[in-house]
C-alpha positions in Angstrom: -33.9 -48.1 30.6 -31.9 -49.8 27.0 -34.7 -48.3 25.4 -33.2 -44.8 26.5 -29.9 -46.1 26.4 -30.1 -47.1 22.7 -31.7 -43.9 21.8 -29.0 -42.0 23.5 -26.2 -44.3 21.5 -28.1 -43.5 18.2 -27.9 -39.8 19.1 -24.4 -40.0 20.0 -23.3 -41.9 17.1 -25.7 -39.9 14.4 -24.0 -36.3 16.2 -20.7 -38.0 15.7 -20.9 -38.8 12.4 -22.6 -35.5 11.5 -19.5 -33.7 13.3 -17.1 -35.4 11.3 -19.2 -34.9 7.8 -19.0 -30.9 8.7 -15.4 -31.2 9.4 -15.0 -32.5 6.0 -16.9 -30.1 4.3 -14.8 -27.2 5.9 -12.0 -28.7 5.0 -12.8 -29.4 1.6 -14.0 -25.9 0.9 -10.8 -24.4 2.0 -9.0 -26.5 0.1 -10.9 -25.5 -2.9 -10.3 -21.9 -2.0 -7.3 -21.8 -1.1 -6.8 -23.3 -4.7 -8.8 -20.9 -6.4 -6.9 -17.8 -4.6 -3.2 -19.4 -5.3 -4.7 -19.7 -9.4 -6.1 -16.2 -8.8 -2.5 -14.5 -7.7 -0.6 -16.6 -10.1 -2.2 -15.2 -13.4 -2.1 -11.6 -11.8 1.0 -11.5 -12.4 0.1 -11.4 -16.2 -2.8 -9.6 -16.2 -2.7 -6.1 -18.4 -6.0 -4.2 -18.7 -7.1 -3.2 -22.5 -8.7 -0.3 -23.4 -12.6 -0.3 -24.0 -14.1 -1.0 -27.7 -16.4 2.4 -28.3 -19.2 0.1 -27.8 -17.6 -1.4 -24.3 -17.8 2.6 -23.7 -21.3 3.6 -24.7 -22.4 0.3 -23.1 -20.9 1.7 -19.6 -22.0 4.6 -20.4 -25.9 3.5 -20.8 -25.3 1.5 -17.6 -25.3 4.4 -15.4 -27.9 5.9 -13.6 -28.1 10.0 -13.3 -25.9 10.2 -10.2 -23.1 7.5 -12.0 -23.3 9.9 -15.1 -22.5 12.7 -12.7 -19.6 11.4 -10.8 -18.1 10.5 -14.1 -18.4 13.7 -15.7 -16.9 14.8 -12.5 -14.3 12.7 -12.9 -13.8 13.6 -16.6 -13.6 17.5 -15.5 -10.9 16.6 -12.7 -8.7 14.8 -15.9 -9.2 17.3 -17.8 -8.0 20.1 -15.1 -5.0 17.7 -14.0 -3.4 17.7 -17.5 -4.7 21.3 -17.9 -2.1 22.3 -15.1 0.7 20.7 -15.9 
């Protein structure tokens, strides 16, 4: 009967120890995100988008399968209506 008792300690003591490793590593990582996201937010702040180079544009452009190239002609039309109206 030790025999099983012993095993039963390892066990315990191996789960134990295996518990509290996981607990670290979750805590870790959210630290480390939590990070990340408060570095993220704080350089939103002075974030400005720049227009696209023309070869930023054909790139994009290329990208696009037949149904991308669609909705964006789509879209172009719809600009090109809006200002039209005004």
């Amino acid at each position: 009967m030790t025999a099983t008792n012993d095993f039963q300690r390892i066990v315990n003591t191996l789960t134990e120890e295996m518990k509290d490793q996981i607990d670290n590593d979750i805590t870790s990582i959210r630290g480390t995100t939590t990070e990340q996201e408060n570095k993220s937010s704080a350089g939103a702040a002075n974030f400005e988008f720049r227009p696209l180079t023309g070869e930023e544009k054909d790139e994009f452009i290329n990208s696009l399968d037949a149904r991308g190239k669609q909705i964006l002609a789509d879209l172009a039309g719809g600009a090109k209506d809006s200002k039209d109206s005004k």
